[in-house]
C-alpha positions in Angstrom: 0.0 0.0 0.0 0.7 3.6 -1.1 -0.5 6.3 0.3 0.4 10.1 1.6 -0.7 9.3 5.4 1.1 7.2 8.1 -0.3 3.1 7.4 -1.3 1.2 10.3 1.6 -1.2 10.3 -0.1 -3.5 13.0 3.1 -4.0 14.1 4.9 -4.5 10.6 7.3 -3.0 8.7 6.5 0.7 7.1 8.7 2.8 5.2 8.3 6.5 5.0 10.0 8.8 2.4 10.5 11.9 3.6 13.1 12.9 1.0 13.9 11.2 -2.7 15.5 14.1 -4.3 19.0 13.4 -4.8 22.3 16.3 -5.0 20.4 19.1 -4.1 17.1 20.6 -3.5 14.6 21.6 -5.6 11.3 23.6 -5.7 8.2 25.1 -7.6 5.4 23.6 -9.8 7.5 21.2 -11.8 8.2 19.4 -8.7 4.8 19.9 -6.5 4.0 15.6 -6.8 7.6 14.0 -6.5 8.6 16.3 -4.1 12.3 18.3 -4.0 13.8 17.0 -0.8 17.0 15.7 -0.5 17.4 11.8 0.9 15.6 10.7 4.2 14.3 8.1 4.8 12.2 6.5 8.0 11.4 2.9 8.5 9.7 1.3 11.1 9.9 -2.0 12.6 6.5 -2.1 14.4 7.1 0.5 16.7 10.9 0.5 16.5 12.2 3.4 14.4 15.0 3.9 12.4 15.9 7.1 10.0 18.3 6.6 6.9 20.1 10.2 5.5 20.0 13.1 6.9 19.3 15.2 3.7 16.4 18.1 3.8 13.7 15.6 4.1 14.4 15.4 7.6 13.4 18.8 8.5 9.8 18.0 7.2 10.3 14.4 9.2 11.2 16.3 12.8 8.2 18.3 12.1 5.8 15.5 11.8 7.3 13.9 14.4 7.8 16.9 16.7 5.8 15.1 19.8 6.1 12.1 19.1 10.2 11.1 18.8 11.7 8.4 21.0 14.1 9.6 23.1 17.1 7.8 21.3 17.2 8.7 17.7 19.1 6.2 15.5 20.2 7.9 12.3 21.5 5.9 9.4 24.5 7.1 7.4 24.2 5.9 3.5 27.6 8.4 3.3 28.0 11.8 4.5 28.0 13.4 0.8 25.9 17.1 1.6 22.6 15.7 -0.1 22.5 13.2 2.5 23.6 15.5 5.9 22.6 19.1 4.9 19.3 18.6 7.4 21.1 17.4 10.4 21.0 21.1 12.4 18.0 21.0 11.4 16.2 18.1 12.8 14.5 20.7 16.0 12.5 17.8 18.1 15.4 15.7 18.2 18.7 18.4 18.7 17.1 20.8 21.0 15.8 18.6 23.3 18.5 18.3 26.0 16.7 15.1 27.2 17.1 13.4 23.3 20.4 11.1 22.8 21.2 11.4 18.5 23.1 8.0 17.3 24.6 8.4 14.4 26.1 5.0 12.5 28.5 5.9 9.3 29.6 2.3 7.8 31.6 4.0 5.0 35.2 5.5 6.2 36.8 2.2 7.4 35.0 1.9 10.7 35.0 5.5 11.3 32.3 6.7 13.2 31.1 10.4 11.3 32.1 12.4 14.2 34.8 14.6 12.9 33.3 14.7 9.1 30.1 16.5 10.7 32.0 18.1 12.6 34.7 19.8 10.4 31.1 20.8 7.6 28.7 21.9 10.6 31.7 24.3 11.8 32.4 28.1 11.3 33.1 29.3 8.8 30.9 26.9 6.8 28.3 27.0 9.7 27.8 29.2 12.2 28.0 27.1 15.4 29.3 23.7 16.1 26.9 20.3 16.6 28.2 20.6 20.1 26.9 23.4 21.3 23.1 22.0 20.5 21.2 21.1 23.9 20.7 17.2 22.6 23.3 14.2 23.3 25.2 13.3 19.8 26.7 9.7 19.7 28.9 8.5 17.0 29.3 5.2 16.2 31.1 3.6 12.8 31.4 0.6 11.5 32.0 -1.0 8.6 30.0 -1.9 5.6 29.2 -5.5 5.2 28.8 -5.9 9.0 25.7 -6.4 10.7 24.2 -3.4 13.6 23.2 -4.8 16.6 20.8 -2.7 18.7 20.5 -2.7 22.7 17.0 -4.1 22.0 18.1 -6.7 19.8 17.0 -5.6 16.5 19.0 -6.7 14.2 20.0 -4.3 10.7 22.1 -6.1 8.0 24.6 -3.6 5.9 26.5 -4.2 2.1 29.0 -1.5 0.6 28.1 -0.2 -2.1 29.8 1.4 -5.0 30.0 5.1 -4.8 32.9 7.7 -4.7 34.5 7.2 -1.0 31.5 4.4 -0.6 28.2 4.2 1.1 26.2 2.0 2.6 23.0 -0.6 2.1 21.0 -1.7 4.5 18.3 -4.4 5.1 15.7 -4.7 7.8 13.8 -7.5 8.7 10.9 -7.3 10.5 7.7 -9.5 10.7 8.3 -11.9 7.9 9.1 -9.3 5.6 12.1 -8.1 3.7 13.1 -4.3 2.9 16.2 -3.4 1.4 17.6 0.2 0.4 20.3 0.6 -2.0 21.2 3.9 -2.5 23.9 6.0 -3.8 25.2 3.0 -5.8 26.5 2.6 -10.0 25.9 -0.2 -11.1 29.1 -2.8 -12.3 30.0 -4.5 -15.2 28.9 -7.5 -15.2 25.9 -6.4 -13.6 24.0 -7.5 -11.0 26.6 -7.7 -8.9 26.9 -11.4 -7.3 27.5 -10.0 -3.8 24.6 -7.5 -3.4 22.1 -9.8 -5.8 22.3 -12.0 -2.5 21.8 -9.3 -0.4 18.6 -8.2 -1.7 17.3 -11.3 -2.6 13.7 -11.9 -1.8 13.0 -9.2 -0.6 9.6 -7.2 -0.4 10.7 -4.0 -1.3 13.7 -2.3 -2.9 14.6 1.1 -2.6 17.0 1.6 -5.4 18.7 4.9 -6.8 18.0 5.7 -10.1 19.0 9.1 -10.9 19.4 8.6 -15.1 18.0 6.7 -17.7 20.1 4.7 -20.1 20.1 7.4 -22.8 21.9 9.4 -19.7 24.6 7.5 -18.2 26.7 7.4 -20.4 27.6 11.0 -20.1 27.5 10.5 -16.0 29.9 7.3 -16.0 31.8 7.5 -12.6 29.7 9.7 -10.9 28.5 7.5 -8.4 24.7 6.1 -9.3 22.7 4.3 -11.4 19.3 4.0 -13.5 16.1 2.6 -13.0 16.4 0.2 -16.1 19.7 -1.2 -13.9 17.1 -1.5 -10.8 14.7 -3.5 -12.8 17.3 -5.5 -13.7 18.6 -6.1 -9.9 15.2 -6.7 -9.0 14.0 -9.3 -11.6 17.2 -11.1 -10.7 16.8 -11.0 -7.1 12.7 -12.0 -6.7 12.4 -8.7 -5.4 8.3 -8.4 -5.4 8.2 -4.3 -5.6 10.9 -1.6 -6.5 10.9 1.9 -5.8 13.1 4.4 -7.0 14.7 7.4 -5.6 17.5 10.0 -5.5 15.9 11.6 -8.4 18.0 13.9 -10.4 16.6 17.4 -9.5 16.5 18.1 -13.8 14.0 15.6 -13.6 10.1 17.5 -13.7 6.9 15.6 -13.2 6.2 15.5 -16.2 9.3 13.9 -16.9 9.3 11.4 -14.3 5.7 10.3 -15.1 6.9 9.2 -18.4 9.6 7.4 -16.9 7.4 5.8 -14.4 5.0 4.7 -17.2 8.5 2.8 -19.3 9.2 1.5 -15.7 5.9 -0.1 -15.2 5.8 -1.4 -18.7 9.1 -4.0 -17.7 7.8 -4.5 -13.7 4.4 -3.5 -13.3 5.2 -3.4 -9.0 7.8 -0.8 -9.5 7.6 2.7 -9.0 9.2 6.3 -8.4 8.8 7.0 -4.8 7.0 10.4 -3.8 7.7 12.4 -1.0 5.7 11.6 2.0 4.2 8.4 1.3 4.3 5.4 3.2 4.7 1.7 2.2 3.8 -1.0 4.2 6.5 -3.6 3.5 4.7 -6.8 1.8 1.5 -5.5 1.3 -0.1 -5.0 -2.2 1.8 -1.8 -3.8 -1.4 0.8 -5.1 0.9 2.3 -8.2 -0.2 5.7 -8.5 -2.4 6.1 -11.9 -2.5 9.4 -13.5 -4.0 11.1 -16.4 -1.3 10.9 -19.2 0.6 14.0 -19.4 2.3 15.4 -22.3 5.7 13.5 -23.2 8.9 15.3 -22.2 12.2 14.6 -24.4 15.4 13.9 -22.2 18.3 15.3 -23.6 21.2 12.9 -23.1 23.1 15.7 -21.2 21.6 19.0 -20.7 22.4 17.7 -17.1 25.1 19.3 -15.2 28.0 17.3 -13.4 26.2 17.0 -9.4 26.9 14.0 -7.5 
């Protein structure tokens, strides 16, 4: 199930998207359905939360949430590029709240935690004040990717690197019987899918893959660090994955544009679809594709894009 509200998870396993925009925001009209926010993500695990990226979705996120956070905040590092830490400072409900403990977990800098990253970016004279000063409790906690998180409460979050300049990190969450996995910022290999993460993801319910260009695109973006949704398809078919959604979605890319894309998507796997900001999936439940009135077609230009990670 799709749908702009919170779904009653009955205890299962509910992802939220809260930001699919990848490199860097974006507003206005041409945007007003897929949204403009930059990567975060919230899944839950019955009543267990978890947040991945701390791009500008997360502002919106602290704002739904505002009275209703847990008191310890795990926050899920794909990589610290800025699209995916920009709306750390501000996340309100969770850093001014001097009673609110912030763990952050960064899998892609050899077991180091993100501690000095954020702090050398949130740090005069980039930013006015330093993380430290905020009334909250910040842990840092790295690891590396490819080994499993183990929480206090037992819950149990498995992790794959991924390739992307300096890295970043997949994870997969088990919860209830069902299966989701989120693979983002990742380019895909040659010979592709990759053996290691095809096991990975196998199976599972849902997908969350990046697919900021089309084929006609990439070969102008080689090296840059992500992937398409043709390559997701792909990954999925391979894999069993039942239902595919697609995010980090190049900020050139309109609704109108990404409707048409959608449409070519749903054509090769009728469960897959471009994820819109705000809505909730239940994990494993049927997935209500969006259906809209055709719209006019929109060429894309192999690269009128400019070089953004």
């Amino acid at each position: 199930m799709m749908t702009s509200e919170s779904p009653t998870s009955d205890g299962g396993l509910v992802l939220r998207f809260w930001g699919v925009r990848g490199s860097t925001p974006v507003s206005g009209s041409s945007y007003a359905e897929f949204g403009g926010s930059t990567p975060c993500l919230e899944v839950r695990c019955g009543d267990r939360m978890f947040l991945i990226d701390a791009g500008s979705g997360l502002y919106n996120c602290g704002q739904h949430h505002r009275d209703a956070l847990p008191k310890q905040v795990d926050l899920l590092f794909s990589h610290l590029h800025l699209d995916h830490t920009s709306g750390l400072p501000f996340f309100k409900p969770a850093i001014f709240d001097a009673e609110r403990t912030l763990n952050t977990y960064c899998g892609n800098l050899d077991g180091a935690s993100a501690e000095e990253a954020l702090g050398r970016l949130f740090a005069p004279p980039l930013f006015p004040v330093t993380l430290d000063v905020l009334p909250c409790t910040m842990r840092h906690h790295g690891f590396r990717a490819g080994e499993p998180l183990t929480f206090p409460d037992g819950t149990r979050v498995d992790t794959i690197l991924l390739n992307h300049p300096q890295g970043s990190v997949g994870y997969r969450f088990e919860h209830g019987g069902k299966r989701l996995c989120v693979i983002s910022d990742i380019e895909h290999t040659d010979p592709w899918p990759d053996p290691a993460l095809l096991d990975f993801v196998r199976d599972a319910d849902l997908m969350v893959y990046d697919g900021m260009f089309t084929d006609c695109e990439y070969p102008t973006c080689r090296g840059w660090g992500h992937s398409t949704w043709q390559k997701g398809v792909e990954l999925a078919k391979a894999a069993g994955v039942k239902a595919l959604a697609i995010i980090h979605l190049h900020p050139c890319h309109s609704d109108t544009l990404l409707h048409s894309v959608e449409a070519d998507m749903q054509a090769e796997m009728p469960s897959a679809f471009i994820a819109r900001e705000r809505q909730s999936v239940l994990v494993g439940a049927p997935v209500e594709v969006p259906t809209v009135a055709p719209r006019p077609s929109e060429a894309i230009e192999p690269l009128a894009l400019a070089r953004i990670a």
